[in-house]
C-alpha positions in Angstrom: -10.0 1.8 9.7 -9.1 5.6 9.8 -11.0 7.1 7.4 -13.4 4.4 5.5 -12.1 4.4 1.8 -10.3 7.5 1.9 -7.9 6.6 -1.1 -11.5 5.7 -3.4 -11.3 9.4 -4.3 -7.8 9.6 -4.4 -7.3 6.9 -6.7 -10.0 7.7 -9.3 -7.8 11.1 -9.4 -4.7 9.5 -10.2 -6.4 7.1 -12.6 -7.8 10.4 -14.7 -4.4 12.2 -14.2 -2.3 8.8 -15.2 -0.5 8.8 -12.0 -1.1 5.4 -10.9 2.3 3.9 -12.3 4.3 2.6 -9.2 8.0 3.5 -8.4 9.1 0.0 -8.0 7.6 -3.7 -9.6 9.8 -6.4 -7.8 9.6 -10.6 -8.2 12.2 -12.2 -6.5 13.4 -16.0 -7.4 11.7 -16.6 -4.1 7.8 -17.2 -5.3 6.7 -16.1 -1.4 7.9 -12.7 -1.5 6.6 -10.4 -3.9 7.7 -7.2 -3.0 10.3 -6.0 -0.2 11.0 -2.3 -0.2 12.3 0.1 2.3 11.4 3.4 2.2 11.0 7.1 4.0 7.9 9.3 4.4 9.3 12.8 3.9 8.8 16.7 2.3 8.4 15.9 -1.7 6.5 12.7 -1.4 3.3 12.5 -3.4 0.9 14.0 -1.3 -2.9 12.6 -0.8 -5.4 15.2 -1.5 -8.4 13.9 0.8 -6.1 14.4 3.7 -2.6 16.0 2.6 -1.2 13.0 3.8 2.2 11.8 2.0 2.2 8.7 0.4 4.7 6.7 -1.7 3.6 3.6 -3.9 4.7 0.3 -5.4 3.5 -2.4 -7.7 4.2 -6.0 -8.3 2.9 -8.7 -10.4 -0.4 -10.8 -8.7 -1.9 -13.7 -10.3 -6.2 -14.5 -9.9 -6.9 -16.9 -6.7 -3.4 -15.9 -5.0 -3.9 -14.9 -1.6 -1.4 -12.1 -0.3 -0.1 -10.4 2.9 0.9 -6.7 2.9 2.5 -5.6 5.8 3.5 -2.1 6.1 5.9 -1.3 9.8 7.3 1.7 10.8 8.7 2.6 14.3 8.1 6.3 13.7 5.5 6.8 12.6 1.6 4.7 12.6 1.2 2.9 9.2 -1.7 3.1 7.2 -1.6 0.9 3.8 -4.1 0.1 0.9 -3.7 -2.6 -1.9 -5.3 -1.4 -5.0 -5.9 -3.6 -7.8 -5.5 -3.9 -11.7 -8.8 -1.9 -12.0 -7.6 0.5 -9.8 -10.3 -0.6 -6.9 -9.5 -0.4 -3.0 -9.3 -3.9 -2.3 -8.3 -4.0 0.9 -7.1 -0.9 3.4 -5.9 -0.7 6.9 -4.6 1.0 10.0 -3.4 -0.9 13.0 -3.3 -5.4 12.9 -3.8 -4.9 16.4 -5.1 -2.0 18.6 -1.7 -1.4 20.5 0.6 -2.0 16.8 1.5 0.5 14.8 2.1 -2.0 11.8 -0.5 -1.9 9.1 -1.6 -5.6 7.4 -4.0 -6.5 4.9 -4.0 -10.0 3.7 -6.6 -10.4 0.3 -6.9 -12.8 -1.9 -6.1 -11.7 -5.5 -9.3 -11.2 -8.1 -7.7 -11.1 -11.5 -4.2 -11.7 -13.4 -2.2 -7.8 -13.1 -0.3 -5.3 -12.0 -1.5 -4.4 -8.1 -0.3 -1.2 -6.6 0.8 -1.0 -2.6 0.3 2.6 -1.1 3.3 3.0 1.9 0.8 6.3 3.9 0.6 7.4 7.4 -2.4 7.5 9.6 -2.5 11.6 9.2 -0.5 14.3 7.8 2.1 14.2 10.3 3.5 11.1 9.4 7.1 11.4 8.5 9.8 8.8 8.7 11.2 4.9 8.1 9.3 2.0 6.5 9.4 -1.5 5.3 6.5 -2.6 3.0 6.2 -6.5 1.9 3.7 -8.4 0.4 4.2 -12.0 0.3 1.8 -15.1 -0.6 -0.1 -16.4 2.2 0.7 -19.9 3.2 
């Protein structure tokens, strides 16, 4: 992990300033696949103030005892993701699946019933560029 629970801070900030709401909530017909977005890291992004990194976010819908995979790939730039949950705890964060991977993966299993927010971030404050994030239900 790159920097323990950075976003801890970072999201008790956005929780007092009421900027937790996500850009996107998608639910597909398809019950595996929870959210699928494409994005870009770039100038105007929301900015993380424990390490000025950028950052963009999405929600979707979770249900209690539903076990999830978040996968966050970029081939510009080293992906760094966090699932937060209805609460607005860390519940799961991470850098690299493998050592030699740039792709970031969590997989959790879901504590509660809510609205669970997806943070799309860079490994540092150089991070710029193309993304996928999805988070589908574990088989």
């Amino acid at each position: 992990m790159k920097r323990g629970m950075w976003l801890a801070g970072s999201v008790a900030a956005f929780t007092v300033l009421g900027m937790m709401g996500g850009s996107a909530i998608a639910q597909t017909a398809d019950d595996t696949l929870l959210l699928s977005e494409e994005g870009i890291l770039e100038e105007g992004d929301s900015v993380l103030p424990t390490d000025n990194s950028l950052y963009d976010q999405y929600t979707f819908e979770g249900k209690a005892g539903q076990s999830v995979v978040v996968t966050l790939a970029s081939d510009e730039f080293n992906s760094y993701v966090a699932l937060i949950g209805p609460d607005t705890e860390v519940l799961a964060e991470n850098d690299d699946m493998t050592p030699d991977v740039q792709t970031a993966q969590v997989e959790v299993t879901l504590p509660a019933d809510g609205t669970y927010t997806v943070f799309a971030n860079g490994f540092d404050s150089t991070s710029r560029g193309q993304y996928k994030i999805e988070v589908v239900v574990a088989e």
